[in-house]
ZAMARGU-4260 file (C-alpha; in steps of 0.2 Angstrom, whole numbers, plus 5000, padded with zeros to 4 digits):
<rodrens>
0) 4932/5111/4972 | 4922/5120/4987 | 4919/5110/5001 | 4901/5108/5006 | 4893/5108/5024
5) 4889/5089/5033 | 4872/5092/5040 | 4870/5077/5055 | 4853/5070/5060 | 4862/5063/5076
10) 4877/5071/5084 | 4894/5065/5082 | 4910/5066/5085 | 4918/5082/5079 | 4931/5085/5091
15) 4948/5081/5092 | 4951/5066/5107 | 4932/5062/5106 | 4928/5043/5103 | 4924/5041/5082
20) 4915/5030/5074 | 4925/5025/5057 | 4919/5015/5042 | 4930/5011/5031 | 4921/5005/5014
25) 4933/4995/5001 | 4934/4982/4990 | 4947/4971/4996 | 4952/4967/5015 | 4963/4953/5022
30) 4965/4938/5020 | 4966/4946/5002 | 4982/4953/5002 | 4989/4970/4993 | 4997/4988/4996
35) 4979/4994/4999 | 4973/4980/5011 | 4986/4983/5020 | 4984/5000/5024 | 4967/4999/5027
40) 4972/4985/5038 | 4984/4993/5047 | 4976/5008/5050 | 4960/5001/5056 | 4969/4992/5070
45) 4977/5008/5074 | 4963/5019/5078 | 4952/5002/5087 | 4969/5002/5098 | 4967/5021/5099
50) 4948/5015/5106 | 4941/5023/5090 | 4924/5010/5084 | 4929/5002/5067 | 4920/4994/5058
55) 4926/4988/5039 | 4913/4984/5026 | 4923/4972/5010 | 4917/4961/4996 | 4921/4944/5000
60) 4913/4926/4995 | 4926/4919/5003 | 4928/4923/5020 | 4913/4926/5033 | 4910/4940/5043
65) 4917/4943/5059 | 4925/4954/5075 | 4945/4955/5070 | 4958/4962/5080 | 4945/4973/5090
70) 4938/4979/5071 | 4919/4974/5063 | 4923/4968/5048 | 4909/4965/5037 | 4909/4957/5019
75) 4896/4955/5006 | 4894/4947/4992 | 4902/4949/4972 | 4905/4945/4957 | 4919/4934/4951
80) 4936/4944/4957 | 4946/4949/4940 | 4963/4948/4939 | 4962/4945/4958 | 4961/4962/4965
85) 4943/4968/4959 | 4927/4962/4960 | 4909/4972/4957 | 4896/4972/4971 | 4878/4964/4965
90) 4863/4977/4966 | 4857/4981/4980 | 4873/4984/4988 | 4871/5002/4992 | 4855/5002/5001
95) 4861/4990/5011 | 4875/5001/5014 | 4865/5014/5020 | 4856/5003/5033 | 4872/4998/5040
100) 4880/5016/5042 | 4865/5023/5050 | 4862/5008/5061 | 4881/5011/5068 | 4880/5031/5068
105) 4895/5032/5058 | 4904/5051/5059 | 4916/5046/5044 | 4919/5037/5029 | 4936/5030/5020
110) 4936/5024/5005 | 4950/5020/4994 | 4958/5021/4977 | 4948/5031/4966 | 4942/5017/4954
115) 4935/5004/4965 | 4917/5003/4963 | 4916/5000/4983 | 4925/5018/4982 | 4910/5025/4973
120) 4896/5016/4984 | 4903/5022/4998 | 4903/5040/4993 | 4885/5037/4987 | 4880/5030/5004
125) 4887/5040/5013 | 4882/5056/5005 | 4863/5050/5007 | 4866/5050/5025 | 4874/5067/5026
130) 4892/5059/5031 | 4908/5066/5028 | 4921/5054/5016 | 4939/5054/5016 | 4944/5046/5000
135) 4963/5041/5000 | 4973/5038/4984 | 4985/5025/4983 | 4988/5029/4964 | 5002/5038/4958
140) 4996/5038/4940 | 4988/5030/4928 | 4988/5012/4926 | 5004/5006/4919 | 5011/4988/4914
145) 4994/4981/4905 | 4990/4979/4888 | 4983/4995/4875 | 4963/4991/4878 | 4965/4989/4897
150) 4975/5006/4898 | 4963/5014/4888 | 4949/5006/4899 | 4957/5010/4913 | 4956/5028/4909
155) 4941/5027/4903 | 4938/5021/4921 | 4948/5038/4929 | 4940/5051/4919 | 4923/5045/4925
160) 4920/5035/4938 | 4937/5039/4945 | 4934/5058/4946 | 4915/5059/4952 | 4924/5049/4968
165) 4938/5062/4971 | 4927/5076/4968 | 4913/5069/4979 | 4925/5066/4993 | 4926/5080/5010
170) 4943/5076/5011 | 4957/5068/4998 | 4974/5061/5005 | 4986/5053/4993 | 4999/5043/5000
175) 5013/5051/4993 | 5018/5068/4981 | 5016/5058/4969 | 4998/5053/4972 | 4997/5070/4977
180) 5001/5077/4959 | 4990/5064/4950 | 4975/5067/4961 | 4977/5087/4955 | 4979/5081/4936
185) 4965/5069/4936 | 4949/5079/4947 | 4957/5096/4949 | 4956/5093/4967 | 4969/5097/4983
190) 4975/5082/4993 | 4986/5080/5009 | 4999/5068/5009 | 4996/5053/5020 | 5010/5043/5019
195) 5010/5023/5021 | 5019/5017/5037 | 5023/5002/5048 | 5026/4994/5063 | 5042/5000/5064
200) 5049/4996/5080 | 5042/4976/5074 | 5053/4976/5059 | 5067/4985/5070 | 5068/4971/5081
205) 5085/4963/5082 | 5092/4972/5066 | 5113/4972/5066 | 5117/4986/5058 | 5133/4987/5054
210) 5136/4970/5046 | 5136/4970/5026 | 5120/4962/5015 | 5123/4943/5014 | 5104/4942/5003
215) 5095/4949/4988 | 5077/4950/4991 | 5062/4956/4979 | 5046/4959/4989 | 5031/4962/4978
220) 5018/4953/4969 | 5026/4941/4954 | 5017/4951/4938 | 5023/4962/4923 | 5030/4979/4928
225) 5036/4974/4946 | 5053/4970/4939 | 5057/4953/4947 | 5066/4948/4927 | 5081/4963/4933
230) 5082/4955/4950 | 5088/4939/4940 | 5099/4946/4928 | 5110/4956/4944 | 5109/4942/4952
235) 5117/4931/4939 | 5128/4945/4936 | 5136/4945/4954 | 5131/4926/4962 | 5151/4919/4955
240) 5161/4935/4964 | 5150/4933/4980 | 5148/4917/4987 | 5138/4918/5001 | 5125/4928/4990
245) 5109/4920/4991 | 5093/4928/4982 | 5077/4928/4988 | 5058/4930/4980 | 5043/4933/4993
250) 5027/4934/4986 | 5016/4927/4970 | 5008/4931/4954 | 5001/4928/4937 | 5023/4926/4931
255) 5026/4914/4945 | 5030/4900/4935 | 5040/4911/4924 | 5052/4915/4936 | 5052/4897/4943
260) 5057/4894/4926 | 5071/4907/4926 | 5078/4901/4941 | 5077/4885/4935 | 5091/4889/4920
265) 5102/4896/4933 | 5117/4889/4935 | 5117/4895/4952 | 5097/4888/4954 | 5104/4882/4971
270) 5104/4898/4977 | 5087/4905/4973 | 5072/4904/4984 | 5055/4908/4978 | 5045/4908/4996
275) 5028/4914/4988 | 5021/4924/5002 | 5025/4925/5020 | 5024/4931/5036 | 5028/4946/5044
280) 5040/4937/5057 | 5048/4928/5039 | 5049/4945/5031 | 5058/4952/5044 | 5071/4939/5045
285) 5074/4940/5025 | 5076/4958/5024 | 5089/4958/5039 | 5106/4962/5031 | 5097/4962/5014
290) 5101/4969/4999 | 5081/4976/4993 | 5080/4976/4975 | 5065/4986/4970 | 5064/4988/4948
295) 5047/4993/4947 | 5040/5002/4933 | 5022/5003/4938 | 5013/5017/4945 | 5017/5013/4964
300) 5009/5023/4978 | 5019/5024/4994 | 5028/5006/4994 | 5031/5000/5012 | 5041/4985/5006
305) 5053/5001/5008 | 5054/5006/5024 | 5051/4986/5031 | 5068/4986/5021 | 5076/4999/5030
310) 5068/4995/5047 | 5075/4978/5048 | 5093/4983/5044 | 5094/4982/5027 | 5099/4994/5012
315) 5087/4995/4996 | 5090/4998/4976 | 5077/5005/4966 | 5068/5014/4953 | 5063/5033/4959
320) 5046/5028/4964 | 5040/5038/4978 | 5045/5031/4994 | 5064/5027/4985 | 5064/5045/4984
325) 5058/5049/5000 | 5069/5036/5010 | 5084/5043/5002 | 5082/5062/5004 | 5079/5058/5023
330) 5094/5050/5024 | 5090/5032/5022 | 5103/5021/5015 | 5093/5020/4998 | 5100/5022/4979
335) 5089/5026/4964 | 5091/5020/4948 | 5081/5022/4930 | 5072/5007/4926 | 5083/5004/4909
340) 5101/5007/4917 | 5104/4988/4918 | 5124/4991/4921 | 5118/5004/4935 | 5107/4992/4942
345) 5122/4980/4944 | 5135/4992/4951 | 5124/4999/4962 | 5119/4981/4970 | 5135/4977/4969
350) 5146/4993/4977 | 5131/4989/4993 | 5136/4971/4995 | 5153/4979/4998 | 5149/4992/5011
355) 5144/4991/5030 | 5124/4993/5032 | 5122/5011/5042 | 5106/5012/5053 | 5094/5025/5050
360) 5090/5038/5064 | 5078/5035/5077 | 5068/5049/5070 | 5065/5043/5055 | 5062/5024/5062
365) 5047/5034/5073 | 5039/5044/5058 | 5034/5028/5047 | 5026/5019/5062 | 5007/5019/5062
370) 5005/5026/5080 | 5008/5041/5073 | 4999/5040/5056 | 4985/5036/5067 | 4985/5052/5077
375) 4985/5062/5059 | 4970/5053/5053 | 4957/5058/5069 | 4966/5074/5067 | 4959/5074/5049
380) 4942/5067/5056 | 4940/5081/5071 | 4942/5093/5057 | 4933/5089/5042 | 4919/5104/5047
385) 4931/5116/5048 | 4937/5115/5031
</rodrens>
């Protein structure tokens, strides 16, 4: 799709190293917690580090506006959030985008995941005012894991809604290949990869190396798809030859009480934690000399579950989702194994148990910070009129 020329009432800042100012417009932001608010998270904080203004504009009935972290974070009000991750902006919402993106002189807008409806306001907004958008896609394919008239909806969703947004966008960035790929099927559209990324030298902090995995960990959201029903069976499957084996679940869900309930059978219950979520400085501690099981089967963008994983000293078992792949082709002590290879699963987890963790170079540790992702973003910015 030919890109079309910004026409600015107001200069702005085109130029690489110039001051921006970014707007991201999504549907979720913390305290509501995901692999997208995350990253929009992260990344805001980057760039208002980078001295960049920032201002983030949510749905939210829940938490007030405020300054956070040096970013502007503005939330209005929904609808009821369905299945906890969307919710649809009441009427009026866009106009009153508008006012807010000219009252701020905004060069740039991000929106992200191409079948938010905050996605498509912000692309109407924007376009109204004559600013670029960067859409990034966190979507890898279509949704997966949900029942026949959801998926149908969902696609529903994708060829319409889904495609005016990637088509409308400047820029597309998808946070892996993968996304990459879809993007192309879906709107017939070019995108850069963008991968996710973390505060690595954080989860770095005191890792040992060397030492061999004492834990099993799943880190995900608790719902059908992510897998946590394989964790359980390898874990029952190796807890009796390993005594020092403990398991550990962080995070939540609609199957919470089902795994609670699993555990509960167990006749090694004793050494099961479900923690729900947690912290970052909890996170890290977990993952240290960790065995990261990974069986998802949804259609993942670029998990950073991942590289935490591998940051804090710990080796990971997955399905060949995008970042499994990634970490393992740049050396990364990662295995990949079909979703439905349950005796793979178990060697697999179990060969690692037996084997000295290797730390991964300090190359690799330095391309999945967000210093440097942040850097590639203004990049992006600075040259959104030469493409």
């Amino acid at each position: 799709m030919p890109m079309e020329n910004v026409l600015h009432s107001q200069p702005r800042g085109e130029h690489h190293g110039e001051r921006q100012s970014i707007a991201f417009v999504v549907n979720n932001y913390p305290p509501k917690v995901g692999g997208v608010e995350l990253h929009v998270s992260a990344l805001a904080q980057e760039l208002a580090s980078q001295g960049h203004r920032v201002t983030v504009v949510s749905l939210d009935n829940n938490a007030a506006s405020a300054m956070e972290k040096g970013i502007d974070v503005v939330r209005l009000p929904c609808t009821r959030t369905v299945g906890g991750v969307l919710a649809f902006p009441y009427p009026g919402t866009r106009k009153r985008l508008v006012r807010l993106l000219a009252s701020r002189n905004i060069d740039v807008v991000s929106t992200h995941t191409r079948f938010f409806p905050m996605s498509y306001i912000g692309m109407r907004a924007a376009k109204s005012l004559h600013i670029p958008v960067i859409h990034t896609e966190h979507g890898s394919d279509y949704v997966r894991g949900v029942s026949a008239f959801v998926g149908l909806a969902s696609r529903v969703v994708d060829w319409t809604l889904g495609r005016i947004v990637l088509r409308g966008a400047r820029h597309v960035l998808g946070i892996s290949s993968a996304s990459v790929e879809f993007v192309r099927r879906l709107a017939g559209r070019d995108a850069t990869v963008f991968h996710n990324a973390i505060d690595s030298e954080f989860f770095a902090e005191g890792s040992q190396p060397g030492g061999v995995p004492q834990k099993l960990v799943f880190l995900g959201r608790l719902v059908r798809g992510k897998g946590w029903e394989r964790v359980v069976s390898v874990a029952e499957a190796l807890l009796a030859a390993n005594q020092d084996l403990t398991v550990h679940f962080i995070g939540d869900g609609a199957e919470r009480q089902a795994l609670e309930d699993a555990v509960a059978r167990s006749s090694y219950r004793n050494r099961y934690t479900v923690h729900g979520f947690l912290g970052a400085t909890d996170i890290r501690a977990i993952l240290r000399n960790s065995v990261l099981l990974n069986p998802t089967e949804l259609s993942e963008g670029f998990q950073t579950t991942l590289l935490e994983a591998v940051a804090a000293g710990g080796v990971v078992v997955s399905t060949p989702v995008a970042a499994a792949v990634y970490l393992r082709e740049a050396g990364a002590p990662v295995r990949t194994i079909s979703a439905a290879d349950a005796e793979g699963w178990i060697e697999a987890t179990n060969e690692l148990l037996n084997l000295p963790i290797r730390p991964i170079g300090p190359a690799l540790l330095e391309s999945m910070d967000w210093r440097g992702r942040g850097r590639d973003f203004v990049d992006i910015v600075s040259r959104l009129d030469t493409v």
